[in-house]
ZADO-1210 file (C-alpha; in nm, 4 decimals, padded with zeros to 6 digits):
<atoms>
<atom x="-01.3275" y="00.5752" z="02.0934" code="UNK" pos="1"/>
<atom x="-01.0881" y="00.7613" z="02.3179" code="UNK" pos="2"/>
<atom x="-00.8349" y="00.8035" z="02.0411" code="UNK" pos="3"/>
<atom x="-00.8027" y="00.8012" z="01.6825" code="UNK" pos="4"/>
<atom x="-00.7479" y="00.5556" z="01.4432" code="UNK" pos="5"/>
<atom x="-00.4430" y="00.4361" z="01.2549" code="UNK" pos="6"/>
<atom x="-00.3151" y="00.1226" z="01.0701" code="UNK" pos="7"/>
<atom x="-00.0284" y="00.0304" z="00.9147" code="UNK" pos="8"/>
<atom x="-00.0598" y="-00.1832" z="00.5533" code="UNK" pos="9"/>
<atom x="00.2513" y="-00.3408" z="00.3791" code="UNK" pos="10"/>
<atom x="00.2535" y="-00.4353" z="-00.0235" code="UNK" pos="11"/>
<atom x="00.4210" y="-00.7721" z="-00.0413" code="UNK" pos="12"/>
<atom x="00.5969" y="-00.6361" z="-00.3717" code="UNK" pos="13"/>
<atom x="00.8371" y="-00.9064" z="-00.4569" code="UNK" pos="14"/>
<atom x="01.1839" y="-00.8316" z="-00.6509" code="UNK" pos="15"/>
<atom x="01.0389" y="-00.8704" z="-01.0386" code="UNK" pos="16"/>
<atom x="00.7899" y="-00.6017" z="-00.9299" code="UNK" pos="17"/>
<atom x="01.0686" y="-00.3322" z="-00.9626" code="UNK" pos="18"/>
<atom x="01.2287" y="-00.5187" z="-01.2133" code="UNK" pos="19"/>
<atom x="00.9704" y="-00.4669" z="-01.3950" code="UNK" pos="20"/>
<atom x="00.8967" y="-00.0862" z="-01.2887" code="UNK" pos="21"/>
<atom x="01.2389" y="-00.0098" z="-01.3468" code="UNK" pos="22"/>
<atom x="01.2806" y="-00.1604" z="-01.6678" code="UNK" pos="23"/>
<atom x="01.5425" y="-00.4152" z="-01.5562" code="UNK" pos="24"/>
<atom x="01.5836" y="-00.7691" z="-01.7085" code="UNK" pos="25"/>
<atom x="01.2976" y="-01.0600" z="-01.6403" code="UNK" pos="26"/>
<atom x="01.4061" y="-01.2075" z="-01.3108" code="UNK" pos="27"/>
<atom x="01.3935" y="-01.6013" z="-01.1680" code="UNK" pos="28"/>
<atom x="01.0440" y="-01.6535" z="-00.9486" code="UNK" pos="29"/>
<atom x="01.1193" y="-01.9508" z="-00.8300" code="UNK" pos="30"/>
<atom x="01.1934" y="-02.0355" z="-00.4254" code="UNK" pos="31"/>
<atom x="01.1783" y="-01.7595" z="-00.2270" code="UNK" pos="32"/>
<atom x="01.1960" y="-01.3957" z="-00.2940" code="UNK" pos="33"/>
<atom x="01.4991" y="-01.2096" z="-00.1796" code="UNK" pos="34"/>
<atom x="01.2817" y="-00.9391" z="-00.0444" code="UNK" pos="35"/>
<atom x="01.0892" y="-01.1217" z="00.1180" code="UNK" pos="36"/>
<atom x="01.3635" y="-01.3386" z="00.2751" code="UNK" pos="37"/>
<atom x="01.5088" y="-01.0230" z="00.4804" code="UNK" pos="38"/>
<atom x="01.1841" y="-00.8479" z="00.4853" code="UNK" pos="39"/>
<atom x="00.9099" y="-01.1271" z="00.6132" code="UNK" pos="40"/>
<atom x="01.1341" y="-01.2169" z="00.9212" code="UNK" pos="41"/>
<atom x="01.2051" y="-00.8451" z="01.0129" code="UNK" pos="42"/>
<atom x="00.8484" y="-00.7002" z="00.9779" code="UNK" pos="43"/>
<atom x="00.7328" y="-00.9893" z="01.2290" code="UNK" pos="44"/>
<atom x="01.0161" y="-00.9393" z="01.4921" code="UNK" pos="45"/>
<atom x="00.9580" y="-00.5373" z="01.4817" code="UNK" pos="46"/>
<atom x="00.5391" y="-00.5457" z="01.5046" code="UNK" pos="47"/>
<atom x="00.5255" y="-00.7993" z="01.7447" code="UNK" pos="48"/>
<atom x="00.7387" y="-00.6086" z="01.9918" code="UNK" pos="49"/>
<atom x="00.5225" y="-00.2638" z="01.8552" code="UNK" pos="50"/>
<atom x="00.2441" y="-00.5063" z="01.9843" code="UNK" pos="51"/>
<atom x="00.0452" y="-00.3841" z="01.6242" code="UNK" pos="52"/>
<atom x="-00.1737" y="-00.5652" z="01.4343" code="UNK" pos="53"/>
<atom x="-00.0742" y="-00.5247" z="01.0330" code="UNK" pos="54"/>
<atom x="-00.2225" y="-00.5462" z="00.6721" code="UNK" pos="55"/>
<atom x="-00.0062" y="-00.7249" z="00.4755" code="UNK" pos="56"/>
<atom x="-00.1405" y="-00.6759" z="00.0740" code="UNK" pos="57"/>
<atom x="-00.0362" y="-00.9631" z="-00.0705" code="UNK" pos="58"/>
<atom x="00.0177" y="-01.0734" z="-00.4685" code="UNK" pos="59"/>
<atom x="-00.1602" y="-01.4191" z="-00.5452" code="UNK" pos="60"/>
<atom x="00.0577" y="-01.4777" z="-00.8124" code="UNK" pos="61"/>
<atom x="00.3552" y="-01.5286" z="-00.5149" code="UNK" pos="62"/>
<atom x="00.1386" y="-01.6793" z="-00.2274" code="UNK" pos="63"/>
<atom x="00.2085" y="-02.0587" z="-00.3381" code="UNK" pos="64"/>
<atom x="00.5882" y="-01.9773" z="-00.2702" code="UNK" pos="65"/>
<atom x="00.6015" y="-01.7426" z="00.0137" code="UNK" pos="66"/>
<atom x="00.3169" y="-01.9491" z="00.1987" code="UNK" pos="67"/>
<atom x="00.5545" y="-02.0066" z="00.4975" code="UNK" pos="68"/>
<atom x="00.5421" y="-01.6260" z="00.5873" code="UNK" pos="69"/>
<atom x="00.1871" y="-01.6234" z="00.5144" code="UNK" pos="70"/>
<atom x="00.1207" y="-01.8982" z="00.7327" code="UNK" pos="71"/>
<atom x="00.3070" y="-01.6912" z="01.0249" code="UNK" pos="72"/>
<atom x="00.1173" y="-01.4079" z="00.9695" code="UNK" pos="73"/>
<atom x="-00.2144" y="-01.5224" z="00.9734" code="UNK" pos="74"/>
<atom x="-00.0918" y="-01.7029" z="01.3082" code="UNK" pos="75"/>
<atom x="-00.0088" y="-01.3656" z="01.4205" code="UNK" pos="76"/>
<atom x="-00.3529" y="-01.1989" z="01.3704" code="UNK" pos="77"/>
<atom x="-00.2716" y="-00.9981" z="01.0413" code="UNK" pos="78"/>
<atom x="-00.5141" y="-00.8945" z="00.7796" code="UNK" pos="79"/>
<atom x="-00.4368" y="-01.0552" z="00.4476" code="UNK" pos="80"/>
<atom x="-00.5586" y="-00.8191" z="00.1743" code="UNK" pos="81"/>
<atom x="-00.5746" y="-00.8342" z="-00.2229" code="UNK" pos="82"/>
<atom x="-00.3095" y="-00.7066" z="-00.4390" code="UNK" pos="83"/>
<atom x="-00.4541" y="-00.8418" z="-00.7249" code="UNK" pos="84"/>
<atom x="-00.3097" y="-01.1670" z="-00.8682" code="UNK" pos="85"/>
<atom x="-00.0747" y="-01.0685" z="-01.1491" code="UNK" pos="86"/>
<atom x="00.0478" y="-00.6989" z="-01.0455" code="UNK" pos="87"/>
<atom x="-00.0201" y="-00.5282" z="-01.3308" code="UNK" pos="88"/>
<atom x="00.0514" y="-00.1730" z="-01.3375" code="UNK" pos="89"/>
<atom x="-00.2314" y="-00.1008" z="-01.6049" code="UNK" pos="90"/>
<atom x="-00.4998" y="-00.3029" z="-01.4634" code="UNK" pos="91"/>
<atom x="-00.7284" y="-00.0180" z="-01.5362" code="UNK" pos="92"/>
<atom x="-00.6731" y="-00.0566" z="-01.8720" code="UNK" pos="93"/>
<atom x="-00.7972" y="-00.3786" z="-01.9060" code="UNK" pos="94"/>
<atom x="-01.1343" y="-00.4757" z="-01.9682" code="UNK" pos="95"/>
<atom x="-01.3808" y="-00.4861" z="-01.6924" code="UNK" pos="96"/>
<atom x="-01.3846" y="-00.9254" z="-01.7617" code="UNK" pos="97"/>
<atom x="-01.0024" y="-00.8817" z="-01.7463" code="UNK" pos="98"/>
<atom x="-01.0107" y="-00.6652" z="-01.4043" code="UNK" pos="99"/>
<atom x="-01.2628" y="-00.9184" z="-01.2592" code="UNK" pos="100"/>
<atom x="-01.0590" y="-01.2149" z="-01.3763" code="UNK" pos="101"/>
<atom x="-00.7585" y="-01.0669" z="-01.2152" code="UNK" pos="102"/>
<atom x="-00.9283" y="-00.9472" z="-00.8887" code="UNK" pos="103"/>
<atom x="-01.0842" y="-01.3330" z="-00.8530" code="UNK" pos="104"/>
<atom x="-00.7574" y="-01.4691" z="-00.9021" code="UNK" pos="105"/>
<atom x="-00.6275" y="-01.3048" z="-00.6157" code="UNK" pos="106"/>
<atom x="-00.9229" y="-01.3163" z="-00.3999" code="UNK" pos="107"/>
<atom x="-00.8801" y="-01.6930" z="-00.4156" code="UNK" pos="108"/>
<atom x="-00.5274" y="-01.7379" z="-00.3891" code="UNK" pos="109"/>
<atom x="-00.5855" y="-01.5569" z="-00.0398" code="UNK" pos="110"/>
<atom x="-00.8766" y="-01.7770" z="00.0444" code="UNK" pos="111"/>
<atom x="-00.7382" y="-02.0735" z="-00.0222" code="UNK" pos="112"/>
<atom x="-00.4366" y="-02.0247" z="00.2107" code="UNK" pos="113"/>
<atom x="-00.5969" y="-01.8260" z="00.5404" code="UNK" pos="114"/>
<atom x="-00.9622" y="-01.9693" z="00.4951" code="UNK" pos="115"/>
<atom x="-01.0795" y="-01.6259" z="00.4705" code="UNK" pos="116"/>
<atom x="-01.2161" y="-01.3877" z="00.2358" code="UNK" pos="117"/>
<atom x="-01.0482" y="-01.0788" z="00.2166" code="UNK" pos="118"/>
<atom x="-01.1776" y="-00.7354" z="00.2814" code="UNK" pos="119"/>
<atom x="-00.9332" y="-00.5259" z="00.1113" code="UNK" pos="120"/>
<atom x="-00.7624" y="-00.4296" z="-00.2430" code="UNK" pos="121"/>
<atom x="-00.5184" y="-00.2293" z="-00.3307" code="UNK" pos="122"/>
<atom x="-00.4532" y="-00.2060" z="-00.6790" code="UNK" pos="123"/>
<atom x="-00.0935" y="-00.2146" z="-00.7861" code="UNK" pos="124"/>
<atom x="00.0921" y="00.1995" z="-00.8572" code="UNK" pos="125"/>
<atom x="-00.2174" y="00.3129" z="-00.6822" code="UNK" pos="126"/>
<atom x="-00.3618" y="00.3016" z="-01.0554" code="UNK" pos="127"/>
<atom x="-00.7107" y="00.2753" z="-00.9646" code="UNK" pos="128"/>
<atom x="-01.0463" y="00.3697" z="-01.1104" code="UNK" pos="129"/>
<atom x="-01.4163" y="00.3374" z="-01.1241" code="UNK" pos="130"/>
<atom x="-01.4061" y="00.0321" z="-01.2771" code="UNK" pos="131"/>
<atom x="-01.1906" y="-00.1604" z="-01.0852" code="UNK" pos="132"/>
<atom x="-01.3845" y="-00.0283" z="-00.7975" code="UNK" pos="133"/>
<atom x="-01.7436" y="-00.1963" z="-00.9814" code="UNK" pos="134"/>
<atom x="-01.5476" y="-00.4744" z="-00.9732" code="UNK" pos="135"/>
<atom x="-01.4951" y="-00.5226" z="-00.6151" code="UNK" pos="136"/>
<atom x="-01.8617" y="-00.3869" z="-00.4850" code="UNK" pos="137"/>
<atom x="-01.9805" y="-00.6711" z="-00.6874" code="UNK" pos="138"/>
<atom x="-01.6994" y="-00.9126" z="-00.4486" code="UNK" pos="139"/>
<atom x="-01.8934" y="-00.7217" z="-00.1937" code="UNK" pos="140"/>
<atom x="-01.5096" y="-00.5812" z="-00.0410" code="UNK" pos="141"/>
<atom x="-01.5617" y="-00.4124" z="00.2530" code="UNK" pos="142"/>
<atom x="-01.2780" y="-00.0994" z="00.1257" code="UNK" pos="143"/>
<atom x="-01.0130" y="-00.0457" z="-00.1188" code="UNK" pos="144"/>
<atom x="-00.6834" y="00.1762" z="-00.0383" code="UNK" pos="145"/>
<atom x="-00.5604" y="00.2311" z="-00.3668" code="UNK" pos="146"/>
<atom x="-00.6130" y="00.6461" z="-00.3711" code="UNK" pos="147"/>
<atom x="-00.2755" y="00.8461" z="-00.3222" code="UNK" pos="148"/>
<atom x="-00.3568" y="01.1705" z="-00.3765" code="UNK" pos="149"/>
<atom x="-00.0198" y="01.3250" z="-00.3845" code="UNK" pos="150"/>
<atom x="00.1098" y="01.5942" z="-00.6244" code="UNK" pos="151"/>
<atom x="00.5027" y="01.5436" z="-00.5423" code="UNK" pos="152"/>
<atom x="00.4250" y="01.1856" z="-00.6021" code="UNK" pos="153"/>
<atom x="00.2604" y="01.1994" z="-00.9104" code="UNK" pos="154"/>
<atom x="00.4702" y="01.4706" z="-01.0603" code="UNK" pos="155"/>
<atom x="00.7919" y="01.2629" z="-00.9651" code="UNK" pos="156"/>
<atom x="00.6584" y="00.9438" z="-01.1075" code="UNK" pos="157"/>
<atom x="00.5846" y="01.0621" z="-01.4440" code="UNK" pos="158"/>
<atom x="00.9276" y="01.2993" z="-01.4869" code="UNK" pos="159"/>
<atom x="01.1102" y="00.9372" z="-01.4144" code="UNK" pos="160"/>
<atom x="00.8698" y="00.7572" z="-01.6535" code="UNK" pos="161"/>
<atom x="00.9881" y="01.0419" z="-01.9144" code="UNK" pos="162"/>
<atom x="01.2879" y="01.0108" z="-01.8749" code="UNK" pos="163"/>
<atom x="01.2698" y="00.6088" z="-01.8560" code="UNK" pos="164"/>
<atom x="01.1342" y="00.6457" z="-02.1893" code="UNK" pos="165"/>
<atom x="01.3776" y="00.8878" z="-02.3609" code="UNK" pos="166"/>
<atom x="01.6571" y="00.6650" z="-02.2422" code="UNK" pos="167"/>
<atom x="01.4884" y="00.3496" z="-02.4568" code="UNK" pos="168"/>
<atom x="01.4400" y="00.1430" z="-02.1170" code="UNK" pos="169"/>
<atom x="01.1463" y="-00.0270" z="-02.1119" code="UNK" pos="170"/>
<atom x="00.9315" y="00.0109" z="-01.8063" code="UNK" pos="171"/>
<atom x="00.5918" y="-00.1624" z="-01.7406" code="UNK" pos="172"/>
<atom x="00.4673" y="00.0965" z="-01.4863" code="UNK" pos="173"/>
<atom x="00.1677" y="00.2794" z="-01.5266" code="UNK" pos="174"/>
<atom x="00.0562" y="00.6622" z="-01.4299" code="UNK" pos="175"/>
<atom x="-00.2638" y="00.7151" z="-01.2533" code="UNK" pos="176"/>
<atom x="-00.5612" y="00.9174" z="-01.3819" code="UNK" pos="177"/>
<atom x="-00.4789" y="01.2423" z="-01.2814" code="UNK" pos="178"/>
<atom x="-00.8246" y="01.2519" z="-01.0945" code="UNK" pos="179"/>
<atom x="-00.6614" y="01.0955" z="-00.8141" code="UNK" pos="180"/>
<atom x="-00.5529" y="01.4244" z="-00.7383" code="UNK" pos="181"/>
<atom x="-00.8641" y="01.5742" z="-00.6797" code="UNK" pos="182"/>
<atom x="-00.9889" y="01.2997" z="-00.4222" code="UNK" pos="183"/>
<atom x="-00.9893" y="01.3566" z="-00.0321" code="UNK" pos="184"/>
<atom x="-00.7241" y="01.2551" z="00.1694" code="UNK" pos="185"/>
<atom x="-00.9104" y="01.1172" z="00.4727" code="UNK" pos="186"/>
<atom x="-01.1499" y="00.8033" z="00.4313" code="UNK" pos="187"/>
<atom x="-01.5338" y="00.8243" z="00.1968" code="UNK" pos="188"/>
<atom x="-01.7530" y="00.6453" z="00.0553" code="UNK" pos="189"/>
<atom x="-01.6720" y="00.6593" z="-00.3024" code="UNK" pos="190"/>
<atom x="-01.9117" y="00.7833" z="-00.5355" code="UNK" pos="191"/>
<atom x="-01.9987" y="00.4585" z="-00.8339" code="UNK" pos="192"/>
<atom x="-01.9192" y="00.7396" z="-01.1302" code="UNK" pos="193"/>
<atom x="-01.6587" y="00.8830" z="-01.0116" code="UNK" pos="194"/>
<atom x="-01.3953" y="00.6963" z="-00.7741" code="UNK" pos="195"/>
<atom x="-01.2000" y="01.0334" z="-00.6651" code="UNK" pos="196"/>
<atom x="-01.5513" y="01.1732" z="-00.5368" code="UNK" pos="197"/>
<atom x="-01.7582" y="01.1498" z="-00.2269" code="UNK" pos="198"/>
<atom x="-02.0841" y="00.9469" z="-00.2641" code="UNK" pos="199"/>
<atom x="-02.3834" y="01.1679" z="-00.2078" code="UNK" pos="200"/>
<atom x="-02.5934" y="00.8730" z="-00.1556" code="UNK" pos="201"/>
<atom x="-02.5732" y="00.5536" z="00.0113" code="UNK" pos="202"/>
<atom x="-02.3742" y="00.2580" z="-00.2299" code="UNK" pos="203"/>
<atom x="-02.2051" y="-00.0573" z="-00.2604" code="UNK" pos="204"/>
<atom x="-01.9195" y="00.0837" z="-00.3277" code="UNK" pos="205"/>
<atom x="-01.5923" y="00.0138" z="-00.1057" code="UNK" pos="206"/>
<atom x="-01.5074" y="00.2815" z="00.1357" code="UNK" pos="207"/>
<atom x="-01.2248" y="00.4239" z="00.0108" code="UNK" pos="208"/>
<atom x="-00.8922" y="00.4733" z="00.2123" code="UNK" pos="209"/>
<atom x="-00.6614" y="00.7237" z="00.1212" code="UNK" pos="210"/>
<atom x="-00.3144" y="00.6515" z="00.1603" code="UNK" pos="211"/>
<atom x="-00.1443" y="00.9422" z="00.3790" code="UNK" pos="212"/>
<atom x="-00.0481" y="01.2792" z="00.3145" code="UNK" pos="213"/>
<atom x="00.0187" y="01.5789" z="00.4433" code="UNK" pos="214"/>
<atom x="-00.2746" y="01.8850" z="00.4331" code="UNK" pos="215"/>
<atom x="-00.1666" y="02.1622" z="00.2077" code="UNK" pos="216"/>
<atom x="00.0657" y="02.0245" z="-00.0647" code="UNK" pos="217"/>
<atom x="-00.0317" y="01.6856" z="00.0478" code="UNK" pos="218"/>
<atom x="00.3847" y="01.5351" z="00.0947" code="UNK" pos="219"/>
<atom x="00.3980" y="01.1480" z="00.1248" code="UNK" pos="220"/>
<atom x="00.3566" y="01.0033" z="00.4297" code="UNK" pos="221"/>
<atom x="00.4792" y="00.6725" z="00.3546" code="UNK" pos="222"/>
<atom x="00.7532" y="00.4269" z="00.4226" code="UNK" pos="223"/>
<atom x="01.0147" y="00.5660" z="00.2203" code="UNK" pos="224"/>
<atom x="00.9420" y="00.9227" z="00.2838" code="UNK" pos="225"/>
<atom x="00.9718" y="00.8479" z="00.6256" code="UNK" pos="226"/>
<atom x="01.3458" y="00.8357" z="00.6013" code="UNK" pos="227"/>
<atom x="01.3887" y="01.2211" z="00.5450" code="UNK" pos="228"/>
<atom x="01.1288" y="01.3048" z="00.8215" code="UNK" pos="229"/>
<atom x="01.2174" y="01.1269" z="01.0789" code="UNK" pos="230"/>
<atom x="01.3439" y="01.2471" z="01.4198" code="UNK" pos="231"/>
<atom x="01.2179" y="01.6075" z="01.5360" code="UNK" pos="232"/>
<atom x="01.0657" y="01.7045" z="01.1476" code="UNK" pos="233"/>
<atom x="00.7989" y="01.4182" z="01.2123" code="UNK" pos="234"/>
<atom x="00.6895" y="01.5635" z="01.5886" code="UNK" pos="235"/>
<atom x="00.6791" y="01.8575" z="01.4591" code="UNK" pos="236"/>
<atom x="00.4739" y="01.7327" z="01.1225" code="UNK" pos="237"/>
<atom x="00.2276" y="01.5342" z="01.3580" code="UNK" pos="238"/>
<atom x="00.0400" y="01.7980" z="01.4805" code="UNK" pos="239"/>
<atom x="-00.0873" y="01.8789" z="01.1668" code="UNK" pos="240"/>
<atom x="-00.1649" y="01.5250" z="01.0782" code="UNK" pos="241"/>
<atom x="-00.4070" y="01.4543" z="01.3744" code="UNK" pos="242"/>
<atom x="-00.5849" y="01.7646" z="01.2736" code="UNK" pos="243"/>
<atom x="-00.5879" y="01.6378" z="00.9267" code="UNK" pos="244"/>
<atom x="-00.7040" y="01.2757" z="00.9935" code="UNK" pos="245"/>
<atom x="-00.8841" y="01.2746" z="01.2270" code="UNK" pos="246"/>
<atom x="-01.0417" y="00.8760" z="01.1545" code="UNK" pos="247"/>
<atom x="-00.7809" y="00.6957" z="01.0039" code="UNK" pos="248"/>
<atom x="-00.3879" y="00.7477" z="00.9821" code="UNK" pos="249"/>
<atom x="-00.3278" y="00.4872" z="00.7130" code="UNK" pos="250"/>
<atom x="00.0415" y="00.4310" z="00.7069" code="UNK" pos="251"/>
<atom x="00.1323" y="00.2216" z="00.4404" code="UNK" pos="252"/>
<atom x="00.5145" y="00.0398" z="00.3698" code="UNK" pos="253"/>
<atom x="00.6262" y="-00.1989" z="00.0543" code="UNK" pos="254"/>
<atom x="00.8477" y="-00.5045" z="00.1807" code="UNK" pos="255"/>
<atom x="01.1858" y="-00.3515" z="00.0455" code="UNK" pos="256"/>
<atom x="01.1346" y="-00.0565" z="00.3174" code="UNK" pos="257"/>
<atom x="01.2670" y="-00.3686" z="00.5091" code="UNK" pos="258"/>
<atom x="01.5513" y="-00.4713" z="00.3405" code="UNK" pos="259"/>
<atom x="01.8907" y="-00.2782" z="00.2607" code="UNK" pos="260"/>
<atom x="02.2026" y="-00.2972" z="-00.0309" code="UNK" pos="261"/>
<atom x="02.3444" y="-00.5608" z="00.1595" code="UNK" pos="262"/>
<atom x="02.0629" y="-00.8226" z="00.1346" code="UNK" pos="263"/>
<atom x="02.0302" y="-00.7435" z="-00.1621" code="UNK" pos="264"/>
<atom x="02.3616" y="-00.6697" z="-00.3347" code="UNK" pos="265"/>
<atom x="02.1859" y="-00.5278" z="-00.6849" code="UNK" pos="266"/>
<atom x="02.3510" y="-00.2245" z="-00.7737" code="UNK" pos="267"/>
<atom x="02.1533" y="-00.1532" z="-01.0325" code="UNK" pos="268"/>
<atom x="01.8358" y="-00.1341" z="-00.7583" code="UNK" pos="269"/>
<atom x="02.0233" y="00.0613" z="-00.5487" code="UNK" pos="270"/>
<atom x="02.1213" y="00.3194" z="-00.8054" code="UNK" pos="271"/>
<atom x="01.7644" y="00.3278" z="-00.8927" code="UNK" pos="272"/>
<atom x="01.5634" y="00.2865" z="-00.5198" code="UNK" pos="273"/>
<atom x="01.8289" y="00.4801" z="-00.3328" code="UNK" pos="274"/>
<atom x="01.6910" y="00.4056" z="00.0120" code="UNK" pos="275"/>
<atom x="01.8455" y="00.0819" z="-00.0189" code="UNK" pos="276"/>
<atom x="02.1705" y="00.2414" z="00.0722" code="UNK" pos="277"/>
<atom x="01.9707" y="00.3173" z="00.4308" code="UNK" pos="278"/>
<atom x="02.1068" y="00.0636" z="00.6814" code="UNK" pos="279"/>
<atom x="01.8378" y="-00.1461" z="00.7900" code="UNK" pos="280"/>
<atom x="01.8716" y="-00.1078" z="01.1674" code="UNK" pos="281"/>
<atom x="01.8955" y="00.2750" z="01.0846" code="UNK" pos="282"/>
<atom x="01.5624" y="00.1843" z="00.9089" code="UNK" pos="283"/>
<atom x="01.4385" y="00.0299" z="01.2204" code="UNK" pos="284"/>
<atom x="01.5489" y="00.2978" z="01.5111" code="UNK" pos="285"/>
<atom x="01.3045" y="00.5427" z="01.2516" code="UNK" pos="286"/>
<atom x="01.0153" y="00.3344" z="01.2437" code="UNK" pos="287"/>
<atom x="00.9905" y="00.2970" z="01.6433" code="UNK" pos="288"/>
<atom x="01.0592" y="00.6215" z="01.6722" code="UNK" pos="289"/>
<atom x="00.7805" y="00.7073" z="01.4401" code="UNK" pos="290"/>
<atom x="00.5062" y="00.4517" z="01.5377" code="UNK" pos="291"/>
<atom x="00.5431" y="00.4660" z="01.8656" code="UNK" pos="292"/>
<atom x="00.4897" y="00.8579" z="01.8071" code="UNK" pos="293"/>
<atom x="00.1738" y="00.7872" z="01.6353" code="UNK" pos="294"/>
<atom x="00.1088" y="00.5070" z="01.8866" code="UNK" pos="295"/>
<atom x="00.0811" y="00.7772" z="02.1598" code="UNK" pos="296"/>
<atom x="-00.2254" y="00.9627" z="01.9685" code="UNK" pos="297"/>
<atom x="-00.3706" y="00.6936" z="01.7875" code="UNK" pos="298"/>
<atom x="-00.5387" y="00.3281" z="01.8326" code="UNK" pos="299"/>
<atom x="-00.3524" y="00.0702" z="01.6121" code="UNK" pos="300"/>
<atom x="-00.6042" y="-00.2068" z="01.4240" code="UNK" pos="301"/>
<atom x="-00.5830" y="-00.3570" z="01.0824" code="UNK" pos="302"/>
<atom x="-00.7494" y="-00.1827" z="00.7578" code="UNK" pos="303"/>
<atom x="-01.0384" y="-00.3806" z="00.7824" code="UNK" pos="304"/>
<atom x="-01.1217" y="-00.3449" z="01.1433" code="UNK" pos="305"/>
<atom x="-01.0586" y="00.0230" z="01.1407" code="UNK" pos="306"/>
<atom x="-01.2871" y="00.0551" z="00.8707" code="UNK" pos="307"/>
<atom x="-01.5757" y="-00.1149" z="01.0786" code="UNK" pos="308"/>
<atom x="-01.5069" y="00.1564" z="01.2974" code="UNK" pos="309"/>
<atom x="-01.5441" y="00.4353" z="01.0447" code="UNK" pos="310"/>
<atom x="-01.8351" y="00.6114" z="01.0938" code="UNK" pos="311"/>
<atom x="-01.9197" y="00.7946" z="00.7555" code="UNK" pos="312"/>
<atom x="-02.2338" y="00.9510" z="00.5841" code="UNK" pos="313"/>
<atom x="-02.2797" y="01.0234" z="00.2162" code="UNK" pos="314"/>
<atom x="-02.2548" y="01.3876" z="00.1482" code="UNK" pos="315"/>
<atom x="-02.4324" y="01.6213" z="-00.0923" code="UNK" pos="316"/>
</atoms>
């Protein structure tokens, strides 16, 4: 390969997601999502003239009634991935018949709708552990992306879970094992015992893609971080992340990095997700910028085809 690999994935995280994260009242699933009425239509338009293939990690709870924009993106040669079928925050948690259940739920809503299998999960919060993991070597997945290892992340999340829970509002978000934080931030082979470790020995397990950081105190490098980093701060950040992933920039965005206060018009979201008050073509100008930064470095394929690419050996 003449130049490094990178891939951009994008959780299909409909509106009652953050209703429920947020603690906000049961919202109406019927007919199409408001996110992903802005969102589907904007994320085609601005990766088709990135010419960039995508991972779109969809919920198969929500396929039946956003099928339209499914449709369009399997005719546009993206990767449809598994987000598991009901969302759930705690799905590590559950019992490992529960976790399978789940996982086979959303496997088939997929299937049924592109014809194909998918490759990838992505467990919902990034809440992911060694069982879920079980669970998908025996769906014989090719990787998962659910590892985050991000201190500023994790730290942030569980103040505003805290707090959330001080207040009396009821949230149905989850913290991940604090593990996480110990795993690499570049792609492995994940170890059956232990999900946050390198496998010293060859297994079934998915390969593992971390979703990116920086080196050092490992900042977010993901959609909504990408807002105060923009411009010169992210040439000037790049450097350090080519030396720091050196196989796979995995850029990952939710489908309300898409959207702004004025599709919405929730003011109780935007109080509470204030990148909503970002314009969306301000949104947009950042994101060229950005990819086509990373698109000067790096060779753009989905999750799934990057990770045929991968080239990694168990280590001691």
């Amino acid at each position: 390969m003449s130049k490094q690999l990178a891939s951009i994935s994008i959780d299909l995280d409909s509106l009652w997601c953050y209703h429920e994260i947020h603690g906000l009242p049961k919202v109406e699933e019927q007919g199409i999502d408001l996110i992903h009425k802005f969102a589907m239509p904007r994320i085609f338009s601005l990766f088709s003239e990135l010419e960039i293939p995508v991972t779109l990690f969809v919920v198969g709870r929500d396929v039946e009634r956003h099928a339209q924009f499914l449709e369009t993106a399997i005719k546009s040669g993206y990767e449809l991935a598994n987000h598991s079928f009901n969302h759930r925050y705690d799905l590590r948690n559950a019992t490992k018949q529960v976790i399978r259940s789940d996982i086979r739920a959303g496997h088939k809503a997929i299937e049924a709708i592109s014809g194909l299998a998918p490759l990838g999960f992505r467990t919902p919060g990034y809440n992911v552990s060694t069982s879920i993991l079980s669970v998908l070597a025996e769906l014989e997945y090719l990787y998962d992306s659910s590892v985050f290892p991000c201190p500023p992340y994790y730290g942030a999340k569980g103040a505003v879970m805290g707090w959330r829970k001080i207040s009396g509002r009821k949230s149905r978000s989850a913290m991940a094992l604090p593990q996480t934080l110990l795993a690499p931030i570049t792609p492995y082979q994940a170890s059956p015992r232990a999900f946050w470790k390198r496998s010293a020995q060859p297994t079934k397990t998915p390969v593992e893609l971390p979703i990116c950081t920086l080196p050092g105190l490992r900042f977010p490098i993901i959609g909504t971080s990408l807002h105060l980093i923009s411009g010169w701060k992210f040439r000037t950040l790049f450097k350090a992340l080519k030396i720091a992933h050196p196989d796979l920039l995995n850029l990952e965005f939710h489908a309300i990095d898409f959207v702004d206060s004025r599709d919405l018009e929730h003011p109780e979201l935007e109080r509470l997700q204030p990148d909503l008050k970002i314009p969306w073509q301000l949104k947009r100008r950042r994101y060229v910028e950005i990819i086509e930064t990373i698109k000067s470095e790096y060779a753009f394929d989905t999750l799934a085809g990057a990770t045929e690419q991968l080239d990694l050996e168990p280590q001691p």
